[in-house]
Backbone atoms as SQL, in Angstrom:
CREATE TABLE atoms (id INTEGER PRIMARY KEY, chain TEXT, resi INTEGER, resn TEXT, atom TEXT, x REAL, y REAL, z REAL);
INSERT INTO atoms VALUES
  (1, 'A', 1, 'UNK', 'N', -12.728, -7.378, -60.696),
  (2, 'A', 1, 'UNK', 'CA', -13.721, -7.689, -59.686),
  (3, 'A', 1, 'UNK', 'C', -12.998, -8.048, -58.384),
  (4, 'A', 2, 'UNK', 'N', -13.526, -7.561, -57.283),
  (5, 'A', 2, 'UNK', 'CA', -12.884, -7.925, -55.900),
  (6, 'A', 2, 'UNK', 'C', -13.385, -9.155, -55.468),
  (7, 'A', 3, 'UNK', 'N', -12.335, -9.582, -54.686),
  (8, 'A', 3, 'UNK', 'CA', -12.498, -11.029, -54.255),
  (9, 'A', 3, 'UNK', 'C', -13.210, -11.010, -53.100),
  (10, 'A', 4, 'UNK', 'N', -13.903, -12.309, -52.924),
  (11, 'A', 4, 'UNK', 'CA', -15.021, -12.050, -51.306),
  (12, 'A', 4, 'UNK', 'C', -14.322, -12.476, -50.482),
  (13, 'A', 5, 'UNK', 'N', -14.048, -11.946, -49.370),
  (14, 'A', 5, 'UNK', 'CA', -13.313, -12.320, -48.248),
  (15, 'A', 5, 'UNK', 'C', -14.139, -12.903, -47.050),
  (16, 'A', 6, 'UNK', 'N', -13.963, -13.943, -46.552),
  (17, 'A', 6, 'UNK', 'CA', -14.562, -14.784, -45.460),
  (18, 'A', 6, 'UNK', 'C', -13.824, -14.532, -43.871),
  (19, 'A', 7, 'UNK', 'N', -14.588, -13.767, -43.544),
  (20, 'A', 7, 'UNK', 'CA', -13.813, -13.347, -42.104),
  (21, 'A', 7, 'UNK', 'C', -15.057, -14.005, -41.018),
  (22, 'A', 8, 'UNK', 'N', -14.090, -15.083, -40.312),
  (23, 'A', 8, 'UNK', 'CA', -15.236, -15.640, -38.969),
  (24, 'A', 8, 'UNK', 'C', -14.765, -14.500, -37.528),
  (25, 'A', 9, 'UNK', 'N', -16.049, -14.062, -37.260),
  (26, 'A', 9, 'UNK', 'CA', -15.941, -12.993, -35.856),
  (27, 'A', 9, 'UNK', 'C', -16.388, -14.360, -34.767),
  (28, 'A', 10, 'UNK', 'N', -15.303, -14.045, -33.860),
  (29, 'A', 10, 'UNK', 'CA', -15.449, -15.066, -32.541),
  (30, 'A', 10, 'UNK', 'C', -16.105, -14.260, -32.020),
  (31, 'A', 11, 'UNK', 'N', -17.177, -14.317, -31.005),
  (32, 'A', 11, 'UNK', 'CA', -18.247, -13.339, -30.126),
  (33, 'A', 11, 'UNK', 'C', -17.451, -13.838, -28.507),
  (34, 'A', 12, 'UNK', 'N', -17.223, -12.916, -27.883),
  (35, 'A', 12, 'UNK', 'CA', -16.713, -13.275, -26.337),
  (36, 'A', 12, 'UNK', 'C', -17.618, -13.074, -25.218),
  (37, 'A', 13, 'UNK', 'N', -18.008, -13.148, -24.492),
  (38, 'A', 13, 'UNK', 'CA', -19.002, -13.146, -23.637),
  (39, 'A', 13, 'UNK', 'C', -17.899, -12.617, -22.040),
  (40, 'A', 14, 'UNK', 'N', -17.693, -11.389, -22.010),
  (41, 'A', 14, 'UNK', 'CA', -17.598, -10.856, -20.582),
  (42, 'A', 14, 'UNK', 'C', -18.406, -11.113, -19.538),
  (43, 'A', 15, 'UNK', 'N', -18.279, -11.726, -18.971),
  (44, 'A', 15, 'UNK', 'CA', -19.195, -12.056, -17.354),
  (45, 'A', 15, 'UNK', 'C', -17.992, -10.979, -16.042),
  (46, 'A', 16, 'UNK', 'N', -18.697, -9.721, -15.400),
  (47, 'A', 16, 'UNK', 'CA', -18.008, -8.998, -14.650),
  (48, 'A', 16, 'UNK', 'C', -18.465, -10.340, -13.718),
  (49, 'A', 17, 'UNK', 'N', -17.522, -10.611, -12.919),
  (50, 'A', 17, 'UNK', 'CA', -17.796, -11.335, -11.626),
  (51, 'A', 17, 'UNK', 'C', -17.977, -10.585, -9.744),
  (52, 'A', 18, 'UNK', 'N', -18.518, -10.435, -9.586),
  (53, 'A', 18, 'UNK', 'CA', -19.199, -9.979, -8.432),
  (54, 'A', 18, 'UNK', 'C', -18.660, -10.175, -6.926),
  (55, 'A', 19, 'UNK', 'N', -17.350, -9.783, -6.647),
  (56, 'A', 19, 'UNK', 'CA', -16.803, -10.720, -5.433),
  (57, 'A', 19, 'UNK', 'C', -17.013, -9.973, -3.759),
  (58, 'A', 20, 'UNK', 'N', -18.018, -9.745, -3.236),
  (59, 'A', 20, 'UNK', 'CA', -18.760, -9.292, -1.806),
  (60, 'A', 20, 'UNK', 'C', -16.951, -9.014, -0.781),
  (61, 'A', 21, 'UNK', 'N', -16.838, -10.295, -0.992),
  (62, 'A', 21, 'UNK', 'CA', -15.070, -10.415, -0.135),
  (63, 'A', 21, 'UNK', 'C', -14.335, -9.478, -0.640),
  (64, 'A', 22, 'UNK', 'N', -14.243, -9.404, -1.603),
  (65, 'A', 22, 'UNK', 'CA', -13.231, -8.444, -2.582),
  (66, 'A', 22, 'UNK', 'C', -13.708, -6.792, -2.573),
  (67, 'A', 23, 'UNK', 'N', -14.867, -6.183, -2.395),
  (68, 'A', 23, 'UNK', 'CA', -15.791, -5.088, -1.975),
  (69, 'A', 23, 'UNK', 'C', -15.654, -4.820, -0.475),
  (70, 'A', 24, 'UNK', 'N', -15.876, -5.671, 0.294),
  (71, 'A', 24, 'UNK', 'CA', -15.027, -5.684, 1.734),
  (72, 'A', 24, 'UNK', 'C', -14.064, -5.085, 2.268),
  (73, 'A', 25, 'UNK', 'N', -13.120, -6.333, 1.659),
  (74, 'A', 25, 'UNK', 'CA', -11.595, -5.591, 1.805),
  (75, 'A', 25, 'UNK', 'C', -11.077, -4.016, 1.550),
  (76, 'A', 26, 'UNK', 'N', -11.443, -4.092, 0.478),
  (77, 'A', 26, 'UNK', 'CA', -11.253, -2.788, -0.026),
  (78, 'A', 26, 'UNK', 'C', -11.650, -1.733, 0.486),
  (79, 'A', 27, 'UNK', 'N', -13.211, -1.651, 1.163),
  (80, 'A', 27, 'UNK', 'CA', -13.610, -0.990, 2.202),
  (81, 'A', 27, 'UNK', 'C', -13.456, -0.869, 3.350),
  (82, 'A', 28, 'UNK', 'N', -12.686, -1.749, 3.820),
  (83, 'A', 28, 'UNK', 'CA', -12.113, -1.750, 4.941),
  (84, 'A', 28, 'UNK', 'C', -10.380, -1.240, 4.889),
  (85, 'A', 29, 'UNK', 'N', -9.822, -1.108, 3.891),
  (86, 'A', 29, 'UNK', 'CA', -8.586, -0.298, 3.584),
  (87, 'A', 29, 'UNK', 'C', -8.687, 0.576, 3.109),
  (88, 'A', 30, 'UNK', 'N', -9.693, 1.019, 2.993),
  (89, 'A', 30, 'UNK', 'CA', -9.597, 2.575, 2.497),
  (90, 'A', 30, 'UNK', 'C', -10.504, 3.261, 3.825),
  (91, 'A', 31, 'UNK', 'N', -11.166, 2.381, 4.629),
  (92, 'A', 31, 'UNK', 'CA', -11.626, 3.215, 5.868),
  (93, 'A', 31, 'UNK', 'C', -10.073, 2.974, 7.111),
  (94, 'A', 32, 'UNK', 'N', -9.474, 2.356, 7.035),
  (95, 'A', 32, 'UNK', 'CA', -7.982, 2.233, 7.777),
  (96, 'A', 32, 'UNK', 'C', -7.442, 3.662, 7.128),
  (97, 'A', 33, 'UNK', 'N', -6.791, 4.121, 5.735),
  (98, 'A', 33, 'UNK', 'CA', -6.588, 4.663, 5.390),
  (99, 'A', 33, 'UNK', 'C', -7.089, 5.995, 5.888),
  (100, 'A', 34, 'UNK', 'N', -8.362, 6.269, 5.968),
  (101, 'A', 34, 'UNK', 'CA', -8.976, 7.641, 6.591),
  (102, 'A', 34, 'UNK', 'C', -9.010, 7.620, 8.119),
  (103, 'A', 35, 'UNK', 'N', -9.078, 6.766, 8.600),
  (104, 'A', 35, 'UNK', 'CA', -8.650, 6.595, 9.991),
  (105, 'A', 35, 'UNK', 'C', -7.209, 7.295, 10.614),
  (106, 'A', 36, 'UNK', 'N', -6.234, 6.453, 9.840),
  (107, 'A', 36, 'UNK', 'CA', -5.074, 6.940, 10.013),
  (108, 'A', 36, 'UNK', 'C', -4.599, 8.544, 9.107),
  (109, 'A', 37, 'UNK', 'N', -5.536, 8.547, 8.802),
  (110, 'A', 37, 'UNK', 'CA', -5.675, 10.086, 7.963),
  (111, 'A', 37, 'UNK', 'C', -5.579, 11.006, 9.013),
  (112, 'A', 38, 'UNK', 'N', -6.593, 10.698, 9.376),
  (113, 'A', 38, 'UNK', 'CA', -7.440, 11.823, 10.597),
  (114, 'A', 38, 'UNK', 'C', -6.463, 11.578, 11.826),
  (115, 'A', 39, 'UNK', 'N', -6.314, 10.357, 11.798),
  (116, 'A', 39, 'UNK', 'CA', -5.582, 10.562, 13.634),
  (117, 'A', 39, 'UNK', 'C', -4.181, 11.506, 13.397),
  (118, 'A', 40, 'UNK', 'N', -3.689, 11.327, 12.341),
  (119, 'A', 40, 'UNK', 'CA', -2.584, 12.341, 12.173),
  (120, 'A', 40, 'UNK', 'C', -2.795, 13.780, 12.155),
  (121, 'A', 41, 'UNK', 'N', -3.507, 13.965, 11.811),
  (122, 'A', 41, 'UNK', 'CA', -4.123, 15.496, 11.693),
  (123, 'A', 41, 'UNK', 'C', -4.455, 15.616, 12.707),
  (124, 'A', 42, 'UNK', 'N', -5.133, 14.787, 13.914),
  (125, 'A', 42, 'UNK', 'CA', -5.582, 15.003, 15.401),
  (126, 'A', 42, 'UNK', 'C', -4.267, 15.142, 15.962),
  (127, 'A', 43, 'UNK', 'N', -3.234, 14.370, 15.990),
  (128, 'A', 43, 'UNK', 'CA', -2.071, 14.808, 16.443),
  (129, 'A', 43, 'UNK', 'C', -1.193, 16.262, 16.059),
  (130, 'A', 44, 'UNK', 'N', -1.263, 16.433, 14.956),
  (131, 'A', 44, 'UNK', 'CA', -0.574, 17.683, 14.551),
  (132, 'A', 44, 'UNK', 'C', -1.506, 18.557, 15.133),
  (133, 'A', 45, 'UNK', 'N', -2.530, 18.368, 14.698),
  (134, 'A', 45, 'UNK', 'CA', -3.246, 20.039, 15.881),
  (135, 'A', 45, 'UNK', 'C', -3.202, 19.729, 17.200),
  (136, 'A', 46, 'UNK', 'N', -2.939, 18.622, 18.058),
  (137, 'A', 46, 'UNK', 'CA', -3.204, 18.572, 19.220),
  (138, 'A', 46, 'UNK', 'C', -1.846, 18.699, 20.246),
  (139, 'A', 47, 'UNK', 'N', -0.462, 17.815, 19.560),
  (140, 'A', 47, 'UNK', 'CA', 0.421, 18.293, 19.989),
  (141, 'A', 47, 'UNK', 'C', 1.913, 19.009, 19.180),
  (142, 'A', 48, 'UNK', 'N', 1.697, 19.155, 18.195),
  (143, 'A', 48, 'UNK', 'CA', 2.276, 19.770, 16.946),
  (144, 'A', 48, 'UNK', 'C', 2.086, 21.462, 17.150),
  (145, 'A', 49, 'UNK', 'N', 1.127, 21.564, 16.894),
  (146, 'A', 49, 'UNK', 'CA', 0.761, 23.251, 16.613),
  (147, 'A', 49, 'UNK', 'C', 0.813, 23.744, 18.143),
  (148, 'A', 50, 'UNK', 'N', 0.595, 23.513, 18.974),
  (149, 'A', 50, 'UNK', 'CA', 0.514, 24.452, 20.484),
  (150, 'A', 50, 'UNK', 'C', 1.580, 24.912, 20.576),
  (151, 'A', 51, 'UNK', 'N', 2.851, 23.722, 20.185),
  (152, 'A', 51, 'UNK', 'CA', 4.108, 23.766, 20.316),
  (153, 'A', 51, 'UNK', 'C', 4.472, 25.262, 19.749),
  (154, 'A', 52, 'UNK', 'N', 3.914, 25.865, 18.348),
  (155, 'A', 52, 'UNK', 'CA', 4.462, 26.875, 17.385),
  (156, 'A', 52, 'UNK', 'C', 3.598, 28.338, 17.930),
  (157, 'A', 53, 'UNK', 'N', 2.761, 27.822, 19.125),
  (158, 'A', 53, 'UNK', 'CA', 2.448, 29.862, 19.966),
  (159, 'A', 53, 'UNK', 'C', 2.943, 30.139, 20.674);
């Protein structure tokens, strides 16, 4: 006969926390990021490429 085994399950409770500041930032470095995206690309076509006709 098998023996009964007593296993206690701890239950954890995840709470995602919600941080507005932290959503911010982030949006605001990844719009820097495309900013400085684009202005480079405005430079290479503007004084980069004329240079190569």
């Amino acid at each position: 006969m098998e023996e009964l085994k007593s296993v206690d399950i701890e239950k954890k409770n995840i709470e995602q926390k919600y941080d507005k500041g932290l959503v911010a930032s982030t949006f605001i470095k990844y719009a820097a990021y495309i900013v400085i995206f684009f202005g480079f690309l405005y430079f290479i076509v503007r004084y980069i490429f004329p240079m190569f006709r």
